[in-house]
Legacy VTK file of the C-alpha trace (Angstrom):
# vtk DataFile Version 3.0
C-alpha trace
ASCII
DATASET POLYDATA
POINTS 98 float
-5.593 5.998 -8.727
-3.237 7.913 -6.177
-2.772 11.340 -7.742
-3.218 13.965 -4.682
0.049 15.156 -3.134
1.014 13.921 0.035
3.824 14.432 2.321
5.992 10.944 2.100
8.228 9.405 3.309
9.497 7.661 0.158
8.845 7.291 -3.763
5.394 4.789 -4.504
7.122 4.617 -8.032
4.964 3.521 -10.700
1.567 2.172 -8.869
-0.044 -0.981 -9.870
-3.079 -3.323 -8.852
-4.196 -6.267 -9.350
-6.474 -7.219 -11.944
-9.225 -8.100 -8.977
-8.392 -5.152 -6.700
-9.154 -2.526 -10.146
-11.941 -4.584 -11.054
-13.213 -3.903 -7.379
-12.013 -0.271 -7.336
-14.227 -0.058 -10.961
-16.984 -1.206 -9.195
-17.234 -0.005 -5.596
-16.110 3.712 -5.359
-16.227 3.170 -1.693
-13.627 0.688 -2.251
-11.704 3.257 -4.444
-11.227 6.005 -1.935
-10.639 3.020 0.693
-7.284 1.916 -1.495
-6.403 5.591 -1.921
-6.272 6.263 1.345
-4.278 3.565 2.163
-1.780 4.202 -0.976
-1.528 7.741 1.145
-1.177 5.865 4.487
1.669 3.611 3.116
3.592 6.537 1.475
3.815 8.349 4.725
4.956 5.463 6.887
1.616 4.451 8.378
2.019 0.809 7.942
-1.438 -0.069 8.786
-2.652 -3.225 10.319
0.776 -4.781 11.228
2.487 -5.899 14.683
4.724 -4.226 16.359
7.746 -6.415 14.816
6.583 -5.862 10.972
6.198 -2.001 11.578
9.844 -1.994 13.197
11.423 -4.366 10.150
9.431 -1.398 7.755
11.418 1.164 9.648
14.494 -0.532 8.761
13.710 -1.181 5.460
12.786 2.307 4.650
16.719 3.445 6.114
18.228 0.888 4.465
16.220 0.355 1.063
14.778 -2.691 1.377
10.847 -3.363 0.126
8.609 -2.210 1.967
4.626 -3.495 3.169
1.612 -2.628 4.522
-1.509 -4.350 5.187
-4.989 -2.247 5.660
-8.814 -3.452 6.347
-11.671 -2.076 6.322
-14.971 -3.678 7.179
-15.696 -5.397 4.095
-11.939 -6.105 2.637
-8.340 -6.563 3.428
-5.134 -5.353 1.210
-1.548 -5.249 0.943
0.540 -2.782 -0.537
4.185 -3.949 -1.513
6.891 -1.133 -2.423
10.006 -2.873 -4.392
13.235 -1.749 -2.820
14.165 0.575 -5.738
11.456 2.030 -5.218
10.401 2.210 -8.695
6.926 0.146 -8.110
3.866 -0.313 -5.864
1.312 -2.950 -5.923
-1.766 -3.200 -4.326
-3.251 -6.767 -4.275
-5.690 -8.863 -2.268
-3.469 -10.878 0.164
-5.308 -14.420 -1.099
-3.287 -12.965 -4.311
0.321 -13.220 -3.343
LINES 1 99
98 0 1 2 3 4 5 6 7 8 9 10 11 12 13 14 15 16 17 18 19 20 21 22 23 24 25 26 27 28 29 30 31 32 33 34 35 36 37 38 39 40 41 42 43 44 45 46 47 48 49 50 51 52 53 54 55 56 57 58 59 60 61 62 63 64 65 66 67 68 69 70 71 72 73 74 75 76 77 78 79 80 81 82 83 84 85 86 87 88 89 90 91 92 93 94 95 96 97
């Protein structure tokens, strides 16, 4: 899934999905480079589609080591991308999945 380099801000970890986001990603390579992006988005500190608040709390969490998320749409779908505090895992899941 995310395998090009990319200046980050932080460690993804090991990166997982959910069995309905890889089924998706299987089927719609559209939807593929859509979640790639966004795995490249979160690692950088782009938060995506969050307010103002949930970016700032994202800041601090990144400084202090607390998990991190992100939430990205596109026109046909809508993710979220959770980073555990240790930074040892990412998921990417549907939020209807959480």
């Amino acid at each position: 899934m995310y395998r090009k380099e990319y200046a980050t801000k932080f460690s993804l970890g090991k990166i997982f999905s959910s069995a309905r986001v890889n089924e998706m990603m299987i089927r719609d390579p559209s939807f593929m480079r859509f979640v790639n992006s966004s795995l490249a988005r979160h690692a950088e500190g782009d938060w995506g589609d969050l307010c103002e608040e949930d970016k700032k709390e994202n800041e601090l969490s990144l400084r202090e080591g607390f998990r991190l998320f992100s939430a990205y749409k596109n026109d046909e779908h809508k993710i979220w991308i959770i980073t555990e505090a240790d930074r040892s895992v990412t998921t990417v899941l549907f939020p209807e999945e959480y």
